[in-house]
C-alpha positions in Angstrom: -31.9 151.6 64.8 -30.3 149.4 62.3 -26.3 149.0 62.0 -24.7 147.9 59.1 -22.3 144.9 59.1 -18.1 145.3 57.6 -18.4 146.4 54.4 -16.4 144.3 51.4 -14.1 147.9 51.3 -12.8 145.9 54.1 -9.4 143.7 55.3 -9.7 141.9 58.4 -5.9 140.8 60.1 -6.4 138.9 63.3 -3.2 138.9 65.6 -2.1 139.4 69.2 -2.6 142.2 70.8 0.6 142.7 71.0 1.1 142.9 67.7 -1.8 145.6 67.5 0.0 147.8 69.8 3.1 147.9 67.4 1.7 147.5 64.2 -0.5 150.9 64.9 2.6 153.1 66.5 3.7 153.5 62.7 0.3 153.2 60.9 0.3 156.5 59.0 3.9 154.9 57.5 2.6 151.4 57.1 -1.3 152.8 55.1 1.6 154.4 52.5 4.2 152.1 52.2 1.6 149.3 51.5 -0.2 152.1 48.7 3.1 152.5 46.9 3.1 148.5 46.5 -0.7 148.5 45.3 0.3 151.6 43.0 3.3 149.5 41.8 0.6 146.7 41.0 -1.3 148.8 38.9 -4.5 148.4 41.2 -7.2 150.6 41.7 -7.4 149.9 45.5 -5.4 152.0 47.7 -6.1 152.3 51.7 -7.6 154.9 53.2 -6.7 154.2 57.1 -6.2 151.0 59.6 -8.0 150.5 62.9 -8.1 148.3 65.6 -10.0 146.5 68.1 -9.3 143.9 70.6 -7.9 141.1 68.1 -7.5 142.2 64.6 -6.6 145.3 62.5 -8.9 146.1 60.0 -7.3 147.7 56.9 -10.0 150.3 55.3 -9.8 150.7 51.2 -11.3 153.1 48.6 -12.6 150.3 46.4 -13.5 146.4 46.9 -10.4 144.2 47.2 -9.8 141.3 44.5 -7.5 138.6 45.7 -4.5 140.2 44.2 -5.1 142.6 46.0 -5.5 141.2 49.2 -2.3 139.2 48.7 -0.6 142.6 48.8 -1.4 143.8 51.9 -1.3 140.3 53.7 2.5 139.9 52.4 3.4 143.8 53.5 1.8 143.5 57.1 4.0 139.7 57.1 7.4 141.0 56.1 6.5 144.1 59.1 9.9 143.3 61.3 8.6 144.1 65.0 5.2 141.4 63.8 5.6 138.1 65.4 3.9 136.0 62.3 3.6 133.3 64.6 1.0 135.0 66.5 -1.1 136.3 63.4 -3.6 134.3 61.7 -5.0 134.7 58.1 -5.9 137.7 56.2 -9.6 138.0 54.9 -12.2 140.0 53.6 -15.5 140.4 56.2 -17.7 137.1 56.4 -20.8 136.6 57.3 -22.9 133.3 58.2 -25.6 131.0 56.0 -27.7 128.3 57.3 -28.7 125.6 55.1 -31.3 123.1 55.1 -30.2 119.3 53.5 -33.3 117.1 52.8 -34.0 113.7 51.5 -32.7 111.7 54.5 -34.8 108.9 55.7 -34.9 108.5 59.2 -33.2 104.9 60.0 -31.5 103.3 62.4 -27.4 103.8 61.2 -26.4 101.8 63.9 -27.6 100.2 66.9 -27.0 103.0 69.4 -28.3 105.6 67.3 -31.4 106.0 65.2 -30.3 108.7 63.3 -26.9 110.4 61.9 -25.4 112.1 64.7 -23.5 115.4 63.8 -20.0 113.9 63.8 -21.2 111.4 60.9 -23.1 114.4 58.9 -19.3 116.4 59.3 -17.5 113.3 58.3 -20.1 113.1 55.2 -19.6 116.5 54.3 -15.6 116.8 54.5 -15.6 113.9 52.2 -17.7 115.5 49.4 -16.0 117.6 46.8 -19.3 119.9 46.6 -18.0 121.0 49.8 -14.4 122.1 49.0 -13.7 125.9 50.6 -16.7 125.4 52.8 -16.2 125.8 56.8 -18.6 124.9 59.0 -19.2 127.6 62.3 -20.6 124.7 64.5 -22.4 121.6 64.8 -24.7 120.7 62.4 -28.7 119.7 63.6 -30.2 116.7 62.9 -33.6 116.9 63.4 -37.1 114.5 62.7 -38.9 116.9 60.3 -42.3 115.8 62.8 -42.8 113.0 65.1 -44.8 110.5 62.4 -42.5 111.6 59.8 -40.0 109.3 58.2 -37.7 112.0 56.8 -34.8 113.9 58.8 -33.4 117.7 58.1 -30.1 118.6 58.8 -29.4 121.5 59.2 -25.8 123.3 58.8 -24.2 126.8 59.2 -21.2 127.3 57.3 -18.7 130.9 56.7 -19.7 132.7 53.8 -19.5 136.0 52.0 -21.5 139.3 52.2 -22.6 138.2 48.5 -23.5 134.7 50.1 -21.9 133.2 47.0 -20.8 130.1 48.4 -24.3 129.3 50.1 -26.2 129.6 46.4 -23.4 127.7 44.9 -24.6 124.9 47.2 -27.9 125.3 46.9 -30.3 123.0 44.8 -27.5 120.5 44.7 -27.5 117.0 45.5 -25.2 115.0 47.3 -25.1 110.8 47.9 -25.5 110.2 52.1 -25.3 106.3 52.3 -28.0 105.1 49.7 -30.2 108.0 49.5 -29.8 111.4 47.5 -29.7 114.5 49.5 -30.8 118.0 48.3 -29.4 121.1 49.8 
């Protein structure tokens, strides 16, 4: 049996679990009061019901959100009065992970104690390079030999992306400066 991941009809607002206890008391008021404001917006979207799990409501639409959209409903569930902001983090749409491969890296000694990049340096590398503006990474990157007589290294990274994986193939095929050498993604 296959199950299907969150659908993009989907918005995803972590918070406390206390905040989940009162923000789903008054639901059924909450799912029309924040209609009327998308109504008033002239959108399309409207919501069909909330649920909850252990730390997040999910808000459930007829149609795909657009960022106005989404801006909506994040402001409405903000200006609820018995919500402790503090304790709730940032509204988004589902996401799902994509690995990536960079190549072109010669395997050198960097520095004396190492004699290759280590993770922290291919992090520093990337948060530096405008290519990768709006891109999270989940973990660690891998920094890898491609084979033992090989002179090349593969890094490997796993970074948050959409269900459309739009910001993995906007990354992919380009090239990027590490030190001296030109990288491909």
């Amino acid at each position: 049996m296959t199950t299907k991941g969150p659908s993009r009809k989907q918005v995803i607002i972590p918070m406390s679990n206390d905040n989940i206890n009162k923000f789903m008391k008054d639901s059924s008021l909450y799912i029309a009061n924040i209609n009327q404001f998308l109504r008033n917006a002239k959108s399309e979207v409207l919501v069909d019901f909330i649920h909850s799990d252990i730390s997040s409501i999910t808000i459930v639409t007829n149609k795909v959100v657009v960022q106005s959209d989404l801006y909506i409903i994040k402001n409405y569930v903000k200006k609820v009065k018995d919500i402790d902001t503090v304790n709730m983090d940032i509204s988004r749409l589902p996401q799902s992970k994509s690995y990536l491969k960079i190549i072109g890296i010669l395997y050198f000694p960097h520095n004396l104690s190492n004699k290759y990049l280590t993770p922290s340096e291919v992090e520093s590398i990337i948060k530096q390079n405008q290519i990768f503006n709006n891109i999270v990474l989940i973990s660690k990157s891998h920094v890898i030999k491609v084979s033992p007589k090989s002179d090349m290294l593969i890094i490997w990274i796993d970074i948050w992306d959409v269900q459309s994986r739009s910001k993995a193939k906007s990354l992919i095929n380009r090239c990027f400066n590490v030190e001296r050498f030109i990288t491909t993604i």
